[in-house]
C-alpha positions in Angstrom: 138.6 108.6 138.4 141.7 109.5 139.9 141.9 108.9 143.7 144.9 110.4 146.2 143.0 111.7 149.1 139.5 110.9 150.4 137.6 112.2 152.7 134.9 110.8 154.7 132.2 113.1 156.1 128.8 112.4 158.2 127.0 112.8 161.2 128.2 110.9 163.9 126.6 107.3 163.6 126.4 107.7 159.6 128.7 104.8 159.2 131.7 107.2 158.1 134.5 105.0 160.1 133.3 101.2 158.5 133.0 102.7 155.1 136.3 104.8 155.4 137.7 101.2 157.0 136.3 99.2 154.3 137.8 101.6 151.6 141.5 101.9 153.1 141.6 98.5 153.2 140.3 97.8 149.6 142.9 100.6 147.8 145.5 100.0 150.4 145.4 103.7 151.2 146.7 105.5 154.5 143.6 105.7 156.7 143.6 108.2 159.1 140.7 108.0 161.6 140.9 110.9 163.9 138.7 109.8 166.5 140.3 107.1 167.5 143.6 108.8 166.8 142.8 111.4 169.6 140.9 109.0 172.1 144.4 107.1 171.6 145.7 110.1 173.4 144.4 109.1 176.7 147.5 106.6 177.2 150.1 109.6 176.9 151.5 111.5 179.5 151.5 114.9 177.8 149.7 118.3 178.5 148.2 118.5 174.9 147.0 114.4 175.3 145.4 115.4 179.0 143.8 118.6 177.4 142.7 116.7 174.4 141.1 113.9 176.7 139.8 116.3 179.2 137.4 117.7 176.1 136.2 114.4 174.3 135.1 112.9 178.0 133.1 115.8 177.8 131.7 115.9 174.3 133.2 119.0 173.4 134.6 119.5 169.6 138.1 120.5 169.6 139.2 123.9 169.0 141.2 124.1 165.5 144.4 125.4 167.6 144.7 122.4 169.7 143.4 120.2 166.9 145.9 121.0 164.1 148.7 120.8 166.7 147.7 116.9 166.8 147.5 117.0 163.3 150.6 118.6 162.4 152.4 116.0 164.7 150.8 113.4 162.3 150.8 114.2 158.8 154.3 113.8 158.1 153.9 110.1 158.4 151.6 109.3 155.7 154.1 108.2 153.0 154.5 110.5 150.5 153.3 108.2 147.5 150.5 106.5 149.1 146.7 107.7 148.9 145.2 108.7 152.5 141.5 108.1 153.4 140.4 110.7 156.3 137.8 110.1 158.9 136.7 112.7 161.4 138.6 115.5 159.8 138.2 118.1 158.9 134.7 119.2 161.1 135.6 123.1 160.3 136.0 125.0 157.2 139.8 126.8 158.9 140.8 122.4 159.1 139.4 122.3 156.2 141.5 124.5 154.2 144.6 124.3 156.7 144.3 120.2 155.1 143.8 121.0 151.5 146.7 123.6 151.5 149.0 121.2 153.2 148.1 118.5 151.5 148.6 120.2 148.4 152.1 121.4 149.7 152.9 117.9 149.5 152.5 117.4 146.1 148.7 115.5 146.6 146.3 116.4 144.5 143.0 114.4 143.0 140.3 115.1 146.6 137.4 113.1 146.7 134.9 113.9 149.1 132.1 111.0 150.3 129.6 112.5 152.3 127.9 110.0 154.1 124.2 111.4 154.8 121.9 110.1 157.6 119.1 111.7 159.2 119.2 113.4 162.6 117.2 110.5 164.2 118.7 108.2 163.2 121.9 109.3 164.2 120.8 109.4 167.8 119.4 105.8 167.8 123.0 104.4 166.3 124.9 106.3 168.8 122.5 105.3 171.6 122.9 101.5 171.0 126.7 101.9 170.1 126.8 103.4 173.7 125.1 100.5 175.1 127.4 98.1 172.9 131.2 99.8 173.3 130.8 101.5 177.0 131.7 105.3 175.2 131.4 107.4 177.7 131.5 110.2 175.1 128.0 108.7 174.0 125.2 109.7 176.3 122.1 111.3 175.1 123.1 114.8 176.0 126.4 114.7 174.6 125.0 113.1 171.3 122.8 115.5 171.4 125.3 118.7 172.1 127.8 116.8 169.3 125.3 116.6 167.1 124.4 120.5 167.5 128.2 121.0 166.5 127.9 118.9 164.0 125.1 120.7 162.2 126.8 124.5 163.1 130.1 123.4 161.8 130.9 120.9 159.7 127.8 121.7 157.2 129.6 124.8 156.0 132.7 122.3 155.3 130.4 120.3 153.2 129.9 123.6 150.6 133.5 124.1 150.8 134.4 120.4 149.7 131.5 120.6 146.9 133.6 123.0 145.3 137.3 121.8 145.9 136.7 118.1 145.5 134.5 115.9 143.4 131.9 115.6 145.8 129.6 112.1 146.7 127.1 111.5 148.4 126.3 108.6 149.5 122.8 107.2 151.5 124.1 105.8 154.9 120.9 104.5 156.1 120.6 100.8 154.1 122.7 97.8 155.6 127.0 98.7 155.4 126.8 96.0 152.7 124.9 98.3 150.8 126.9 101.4 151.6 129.8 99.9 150.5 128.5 99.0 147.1 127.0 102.7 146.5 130.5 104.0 147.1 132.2 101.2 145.1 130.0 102.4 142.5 130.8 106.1 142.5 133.6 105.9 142.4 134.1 103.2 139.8 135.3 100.3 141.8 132.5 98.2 141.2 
């Protein structure tokens, strides 16, 4: 199988970011972790880093307008030749296809998608003790809760979207990350 871009979708607490980690590191392949990329934004003095930190301290997914603005800012630096692995994007079907198309623009082609499935429950009970473990305030039960809602209203239309314009995984995320990893070794003909 020919891989180029991958990208890694779940609930919160599915175990998306250590796979996607674990993968990047394994293909030497750009990874892109939006999360982290936008919680980064706390340490910059700009309007667009204050708005987006304003709305993850509350829990709230970003709007595509402010989101893509980010994104636009980053793409151009994935070298041109090298695969990219995404984590936390796209959560919408207009990302979505705003990524494909620009992506596609670039001369990348070859999209994998791993969905990384996890019950609701369990979600809750990883992001609970992650709370507990990492201090996020972005992690209480109410706004676990409310993310998860979002999660479920948008991003599961994504997930029919990418089952037609990618080869399409899915992977269990509930044994050990051990595990995980091997299931998506295995998939994707690594192993």
């Amino acid at each position: 199988m020919d891989l180029n871009v991958i990208f890694f979708i779940g609930p919160q607490g599915s175990g998306k970011g250590t796979q996607a980690k674990i993968l990047a590191k394994k293909l030497d392949f750009f990874y892109w972790e939006m999360g982290g990329m936008l919680r980064g934004m706390k340490d910059e003095n700009t309007d667009l880093a204050r708005k987006v930190t304003d709305m993850i301290n509350q829990g709230i997914l970003l709007p595509d307008d402010i989101l893509l603005e980010v994104v636009k800012q980053k793409l151009d630096e994935i070298p041109a030749g090298k695969g990219v692995i995404f984590d936390g994007i796209p959560r919408r079907i207009g990302q979505a296809k705003f990524l494909m198309d620009y992506l596609k623009g670039q001369g990348r082609k070859d999209f994998t998608t791993l969905y990384i499935s996890l019950p609701r429950e369990e979600s809750m009970k990883r992001l609970l003790l992650r709370a507990q473990k990492e201090g996020r305030v972005d992690d209480t039960p109410e706004k676990i809760e409310f993310r998860l809602q979002q999660y479920e209203k948008d991003t599961i239309p994504v997930l029919e979207y990418f089952r037609k314009e990618t080869n399409f995984i899915e992977i269990n995320g509930q044994p050990p990350i051990e595990e995980v990893a091997k299931s998506i070794n295995e998939a994707l003909g690594l192993a």
